[in-house]
C-alpha positions as CSV (number, residue, x, y, z in Angstrom):
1,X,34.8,75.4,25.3
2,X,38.7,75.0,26.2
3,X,40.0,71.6,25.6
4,X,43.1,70.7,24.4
5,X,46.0,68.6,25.0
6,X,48.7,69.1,28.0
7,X,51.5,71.4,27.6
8,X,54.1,68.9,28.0
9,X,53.3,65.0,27.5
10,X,55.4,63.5,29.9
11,X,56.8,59.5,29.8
12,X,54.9,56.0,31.2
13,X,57.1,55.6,33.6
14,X,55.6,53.8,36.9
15,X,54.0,56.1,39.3
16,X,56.5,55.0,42.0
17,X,59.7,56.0,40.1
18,X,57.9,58.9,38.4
19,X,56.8,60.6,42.3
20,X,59.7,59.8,44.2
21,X,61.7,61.5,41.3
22,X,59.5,64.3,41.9
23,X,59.7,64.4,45.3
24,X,63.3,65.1,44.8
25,X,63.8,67.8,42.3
26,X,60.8,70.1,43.5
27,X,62.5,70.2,47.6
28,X,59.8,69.9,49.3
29,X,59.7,73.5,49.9
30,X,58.5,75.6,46.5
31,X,55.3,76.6,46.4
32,X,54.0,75.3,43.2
33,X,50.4,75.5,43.1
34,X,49.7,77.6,40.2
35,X,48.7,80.5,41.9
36,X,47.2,82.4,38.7
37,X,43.8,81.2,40.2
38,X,42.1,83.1,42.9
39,X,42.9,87.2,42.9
40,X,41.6,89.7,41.0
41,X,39.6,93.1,41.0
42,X,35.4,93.2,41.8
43,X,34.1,91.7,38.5
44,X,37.1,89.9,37.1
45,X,36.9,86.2,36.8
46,X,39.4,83.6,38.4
47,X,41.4,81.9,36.1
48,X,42.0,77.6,37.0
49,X,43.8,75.1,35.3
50,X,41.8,71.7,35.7
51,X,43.8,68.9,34.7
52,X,42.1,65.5,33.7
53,X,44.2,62.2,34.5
54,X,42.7,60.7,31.3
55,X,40.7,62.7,28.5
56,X,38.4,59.7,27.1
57,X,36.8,59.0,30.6
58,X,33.1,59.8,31.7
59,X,33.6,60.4,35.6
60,X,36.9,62.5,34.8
61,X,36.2,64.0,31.1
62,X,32.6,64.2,30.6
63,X,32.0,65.5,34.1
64,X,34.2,68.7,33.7
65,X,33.7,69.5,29.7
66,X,29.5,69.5,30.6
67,X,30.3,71.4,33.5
68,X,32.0,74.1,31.5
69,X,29.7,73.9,28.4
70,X,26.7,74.9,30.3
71,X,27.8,77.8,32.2
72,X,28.3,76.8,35.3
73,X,32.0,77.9,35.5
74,X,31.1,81.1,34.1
75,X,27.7,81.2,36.8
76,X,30.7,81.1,39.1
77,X,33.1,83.7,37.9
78,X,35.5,81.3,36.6
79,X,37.4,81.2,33.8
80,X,38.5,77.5,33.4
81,X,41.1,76.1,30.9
82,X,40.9,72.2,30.5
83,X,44.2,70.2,29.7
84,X,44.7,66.4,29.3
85,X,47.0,64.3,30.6
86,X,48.2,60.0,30.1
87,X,48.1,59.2,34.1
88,X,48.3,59.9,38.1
89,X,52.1,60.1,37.3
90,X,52.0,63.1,35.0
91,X,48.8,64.3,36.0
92,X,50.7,64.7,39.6
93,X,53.9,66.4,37.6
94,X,51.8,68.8,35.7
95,X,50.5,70.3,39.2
96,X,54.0,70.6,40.8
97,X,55.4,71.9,37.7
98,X,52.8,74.4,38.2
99,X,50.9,74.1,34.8
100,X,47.7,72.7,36.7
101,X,45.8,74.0,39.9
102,X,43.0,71.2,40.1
103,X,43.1,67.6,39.2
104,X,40.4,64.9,38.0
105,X,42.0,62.1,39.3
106,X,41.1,58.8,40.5
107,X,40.6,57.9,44.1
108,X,44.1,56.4,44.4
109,X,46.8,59.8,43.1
110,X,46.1,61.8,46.1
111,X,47.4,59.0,48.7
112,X,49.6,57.7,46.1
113,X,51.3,61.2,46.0
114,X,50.8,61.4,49.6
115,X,52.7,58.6,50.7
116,X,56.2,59.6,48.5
117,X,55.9,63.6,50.1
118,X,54.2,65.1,47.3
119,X,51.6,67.8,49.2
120,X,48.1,66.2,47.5
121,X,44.8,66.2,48.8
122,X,41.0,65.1,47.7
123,X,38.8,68.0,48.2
124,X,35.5,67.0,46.3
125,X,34.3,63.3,45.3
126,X,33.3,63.1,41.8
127,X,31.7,59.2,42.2
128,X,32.3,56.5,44.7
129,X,31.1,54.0,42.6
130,X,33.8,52.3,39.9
131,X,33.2,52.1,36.6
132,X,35.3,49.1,35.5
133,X,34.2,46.1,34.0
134,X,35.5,42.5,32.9
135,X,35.1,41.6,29.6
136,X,34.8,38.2,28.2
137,X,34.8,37.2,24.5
138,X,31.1,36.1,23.6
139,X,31.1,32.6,23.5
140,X,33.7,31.9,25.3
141,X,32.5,30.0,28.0
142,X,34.1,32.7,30.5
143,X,30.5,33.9,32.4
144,X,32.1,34.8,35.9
145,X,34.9,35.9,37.9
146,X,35.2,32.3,39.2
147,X,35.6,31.1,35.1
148,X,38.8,33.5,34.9
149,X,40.7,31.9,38.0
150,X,43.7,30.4,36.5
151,X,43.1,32.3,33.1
152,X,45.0,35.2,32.0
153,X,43.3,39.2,32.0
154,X,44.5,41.8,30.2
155,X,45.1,45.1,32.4
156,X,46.8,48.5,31.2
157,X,49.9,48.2,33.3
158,X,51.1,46.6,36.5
159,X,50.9,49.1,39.5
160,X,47.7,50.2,37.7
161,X,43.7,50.6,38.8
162,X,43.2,47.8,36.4
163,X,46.0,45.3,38.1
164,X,44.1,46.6,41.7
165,X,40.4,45.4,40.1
166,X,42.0,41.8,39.1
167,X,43.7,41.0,42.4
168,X,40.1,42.1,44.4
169,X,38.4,39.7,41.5
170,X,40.6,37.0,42.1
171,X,40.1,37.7,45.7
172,X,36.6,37.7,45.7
173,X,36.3,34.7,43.6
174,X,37.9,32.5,46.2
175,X,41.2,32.1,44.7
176,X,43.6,35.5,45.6
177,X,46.7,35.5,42.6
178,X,44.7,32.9,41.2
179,X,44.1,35.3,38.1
180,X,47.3,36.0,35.8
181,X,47.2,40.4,34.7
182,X,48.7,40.4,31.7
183,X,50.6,44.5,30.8
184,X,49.0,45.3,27.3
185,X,48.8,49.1,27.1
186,X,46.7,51.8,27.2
187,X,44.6,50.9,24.3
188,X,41.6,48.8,24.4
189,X,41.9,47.7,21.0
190,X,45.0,45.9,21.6
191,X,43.1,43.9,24.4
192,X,40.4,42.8,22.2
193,X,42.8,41.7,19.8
194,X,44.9,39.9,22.3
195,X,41.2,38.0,23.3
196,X,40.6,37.2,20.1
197,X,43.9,35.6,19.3
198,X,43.8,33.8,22.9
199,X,46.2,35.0,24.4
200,X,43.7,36.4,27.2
201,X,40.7,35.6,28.3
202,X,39.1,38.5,29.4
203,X,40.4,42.1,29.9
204,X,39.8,45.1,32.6
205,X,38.5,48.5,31.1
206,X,35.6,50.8,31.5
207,X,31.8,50.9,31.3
208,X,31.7,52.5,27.9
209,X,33.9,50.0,25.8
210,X,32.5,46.7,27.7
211,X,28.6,48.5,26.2
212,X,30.8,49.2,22.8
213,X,31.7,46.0,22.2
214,X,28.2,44.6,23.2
215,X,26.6,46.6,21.0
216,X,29.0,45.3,18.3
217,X,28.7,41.7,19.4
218,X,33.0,42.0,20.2
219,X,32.5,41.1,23.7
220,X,30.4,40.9,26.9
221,X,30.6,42.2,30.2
222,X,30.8,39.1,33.0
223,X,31.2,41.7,35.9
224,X,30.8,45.3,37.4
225,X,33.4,45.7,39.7
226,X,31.0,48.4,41.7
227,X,29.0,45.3,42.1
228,X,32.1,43.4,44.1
229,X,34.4,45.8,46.3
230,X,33.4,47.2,49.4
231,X,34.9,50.5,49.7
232,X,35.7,52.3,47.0
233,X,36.1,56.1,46.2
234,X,36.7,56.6,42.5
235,X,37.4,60.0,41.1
236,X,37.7,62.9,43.1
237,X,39.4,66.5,42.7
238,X,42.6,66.9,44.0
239,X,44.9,69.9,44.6
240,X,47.8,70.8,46.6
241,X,47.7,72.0,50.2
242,X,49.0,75.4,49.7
243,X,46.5,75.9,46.7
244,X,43.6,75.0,48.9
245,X,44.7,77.2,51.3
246,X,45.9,80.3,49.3
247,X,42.9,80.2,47.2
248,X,39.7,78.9,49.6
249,X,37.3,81.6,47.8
250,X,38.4,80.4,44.3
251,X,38.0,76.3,45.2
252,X,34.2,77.1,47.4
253,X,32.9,78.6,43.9
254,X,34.9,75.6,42.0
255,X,33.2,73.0,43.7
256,X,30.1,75.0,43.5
257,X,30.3,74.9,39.6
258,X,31.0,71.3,39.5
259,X,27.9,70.6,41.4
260,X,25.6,72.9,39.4
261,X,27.8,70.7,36.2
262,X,26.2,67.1,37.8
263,X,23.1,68.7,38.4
264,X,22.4,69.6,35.1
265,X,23.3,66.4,34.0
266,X,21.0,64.3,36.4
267,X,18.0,66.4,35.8
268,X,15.8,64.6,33.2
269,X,14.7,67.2,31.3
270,X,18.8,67.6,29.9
271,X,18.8,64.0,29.5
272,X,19.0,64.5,25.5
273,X,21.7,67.0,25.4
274,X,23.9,65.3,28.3
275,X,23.8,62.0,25.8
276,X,25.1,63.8,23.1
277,X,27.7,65.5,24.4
278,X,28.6,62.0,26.1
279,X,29.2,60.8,22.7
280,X,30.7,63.9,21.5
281,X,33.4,63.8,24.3
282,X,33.9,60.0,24.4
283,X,34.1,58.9,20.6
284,X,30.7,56.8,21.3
285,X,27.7,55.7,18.7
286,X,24.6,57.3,20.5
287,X,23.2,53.8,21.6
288,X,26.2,53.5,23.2
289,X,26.5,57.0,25.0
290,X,22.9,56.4,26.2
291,X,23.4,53.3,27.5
292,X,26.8,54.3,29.0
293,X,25.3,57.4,30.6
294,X,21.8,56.0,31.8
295,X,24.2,53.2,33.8
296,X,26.8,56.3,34.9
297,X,25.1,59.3,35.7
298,X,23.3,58.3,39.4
299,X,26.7,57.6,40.5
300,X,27.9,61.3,40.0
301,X,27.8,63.3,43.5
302,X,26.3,66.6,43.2
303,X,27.7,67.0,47.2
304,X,30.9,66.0,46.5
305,X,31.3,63.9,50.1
306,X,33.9,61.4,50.2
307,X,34.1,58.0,51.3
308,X,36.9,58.1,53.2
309,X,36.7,54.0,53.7
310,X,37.2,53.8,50.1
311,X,39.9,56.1,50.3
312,X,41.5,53.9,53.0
313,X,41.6,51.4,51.2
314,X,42.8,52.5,48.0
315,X,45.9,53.3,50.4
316,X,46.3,50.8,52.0
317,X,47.0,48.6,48.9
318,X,49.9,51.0,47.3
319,X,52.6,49.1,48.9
320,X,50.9,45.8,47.4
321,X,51.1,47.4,43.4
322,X,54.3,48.8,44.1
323,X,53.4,52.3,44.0
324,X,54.7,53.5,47.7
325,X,56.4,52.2,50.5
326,X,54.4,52.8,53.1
327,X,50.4,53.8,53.8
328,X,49.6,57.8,54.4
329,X,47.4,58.3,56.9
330,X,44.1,60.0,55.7
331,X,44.9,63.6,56.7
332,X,47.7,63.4,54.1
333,X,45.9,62.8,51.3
334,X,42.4,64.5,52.0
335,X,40.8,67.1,53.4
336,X,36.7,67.6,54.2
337,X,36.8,71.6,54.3
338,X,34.8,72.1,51.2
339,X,32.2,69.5,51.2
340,X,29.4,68.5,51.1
341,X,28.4,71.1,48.8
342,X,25.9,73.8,50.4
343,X,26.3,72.2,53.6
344,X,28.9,74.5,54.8
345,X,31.3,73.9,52.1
């Protein structure tokens, strides 16, 4: 299995600053998509660079690295290299530059990209369904979203998923910027410290360390934001216009694979296997894999339709986290052409 780290690791930069910088050296008018992908003689396989926007992340790691592991690339003629990326922002460069042809992404990097020029557009939606939960100390009185209004939460960074899931908490718990998002970084260790010491009271992450730090009695999960927001759309695959176009064949067989990939792992009789290479590929104790993917798996899409509500609205908030100036419309930033699987696509 291929799997190793991007070519180039880029800076944290917002994703703002980091696209419209983009948007300005590569013109507007290269074609960048990577093009290695797609030709070839009777028999020989299509080569695709899938970039993931994080490399520790069930919906954009797991999904993929099963995918490959069990042959349903190769079922497809495809010969896939995986590389790993630290965000939209350099997920987005990586493509442009060329080095990727297909990003895992979250729900919000196509529009984000969208909105600042960047050609970007969801083709195939991984899971609609969020997988980010708020977690409380245990014992700390904090048992709600109400309990955090007028506490402090620890997210990744501002302009971030994370900053998004606190103001639709604080929205839903009757009290919008009634919760304070405190910046702490991209590593979940640092937010249970900061809980510990006080200095939060909860923290935003995903399903897999909220279960973590159940199992290890560190913390407790008072919320599933799946459980709160309307629309969502999650993680999807994302690619360039002129890759979509340029290389139709290659991304009909692509999306084939990555729904014989889900398929495998939602059929019982792979349950086993799927949980260990869950904790294989996310660092997890097997209780914890198990538990993370019995709660995960029925949220994967084996069609790969998109809600484009959810994608709306992912939009629609960039200009509130800073990340654009204006709202793309949906044609921007997605395109139906290849789904739902087997139904035309």
């Amino acid at each position: 299995m291929t799997n190793r780290p991007a070519l180039a690791r880029f800076g944290t930069l917002g994703v703002a600053l980091t696209l419209a910088t983009l948007t300005a050296a590569c013109g507007g008018g290269d074609d960048a998509s990577g093009s290695q992908a797609g030709g070839g003689g009777e028999g020989q396989a299509s080569e695709v660079t899938v970039g993931l926007v994080v490399d520790r992340t069930f919906e954009h790691a797991v999904v993929p690295k099963i995918t490959e592991e069990v042959g349903c690339f190769d079922e497809q003629n495809l010969d896939v290299e995986i590389v790993a990326f630290q965000g939209g922002a350099d997920l987005v460069k990586g493509m442009l530059s060329g080095v990727v042809d297909i990003g895992a992404a979250t729900g919000f990097d196509p529009p984000a990209a969208a909105a600042k020029g960047v050609p970007m557009q969801a083709f195939y939606g991984v899971a609609e369904r969020s997988p980010f939960v708020a977690i409380a100390a245990p014992d700390s009185g904090i048992e709600s979203i109400e309990d955090l209004v007028g506490q402090n939460v620890g997210i990744t960074r501002f302009g971030s998923a994370t900053d998004y899931v606190v103001r639709v908490l604080a929205d839903e718990a009757g009290s919008p910027g009634g919760i304070t998002a405190v910046p702490l970084g991209g590593n979940p260790a640092d937010h249970v410290a900061a809980m510990q010491r006080g200095d939060i009271s909860a923290f935003i992450w995903s399903t897999e360390v909220g279960l973590g730090l159940e199992a290890s009695g560190d913390g407790t999960i008072i919320e599933r934001f799946a459980d709160v927001v309307e629309e969502d759309q999650y993680a999807v695959l994302m690619a360039q216009p002129d890759y979509l176009e340029a290389e139709s064949e290659t991304v009909e067989r692509f999306v084939q694979a990555y729904s014989c990939g889900i398929e495998w792992m939602q059929d019982e009789a792979n349950r086993e296997e799927a949980v260990q290479l869950t904790a294989e590929y996310l660092d997890l104790e097997p209780t914890v894999a198990e538990a993370t993917y019995e709660e995960l798996v029925g949220n994967l899409n084996p069609q790969g339709d998109m809600s484009t509500a959810g994608l709306e609205q992912l939009a629609s908030v960039l200009p509130d986290l800073e990340l654009a100036d204006r709202v793309p419309e949906p044609e921007e930033f997605t395109t139906d052409e290849f789904v739902p699987v087997g139904e035309g696509g």
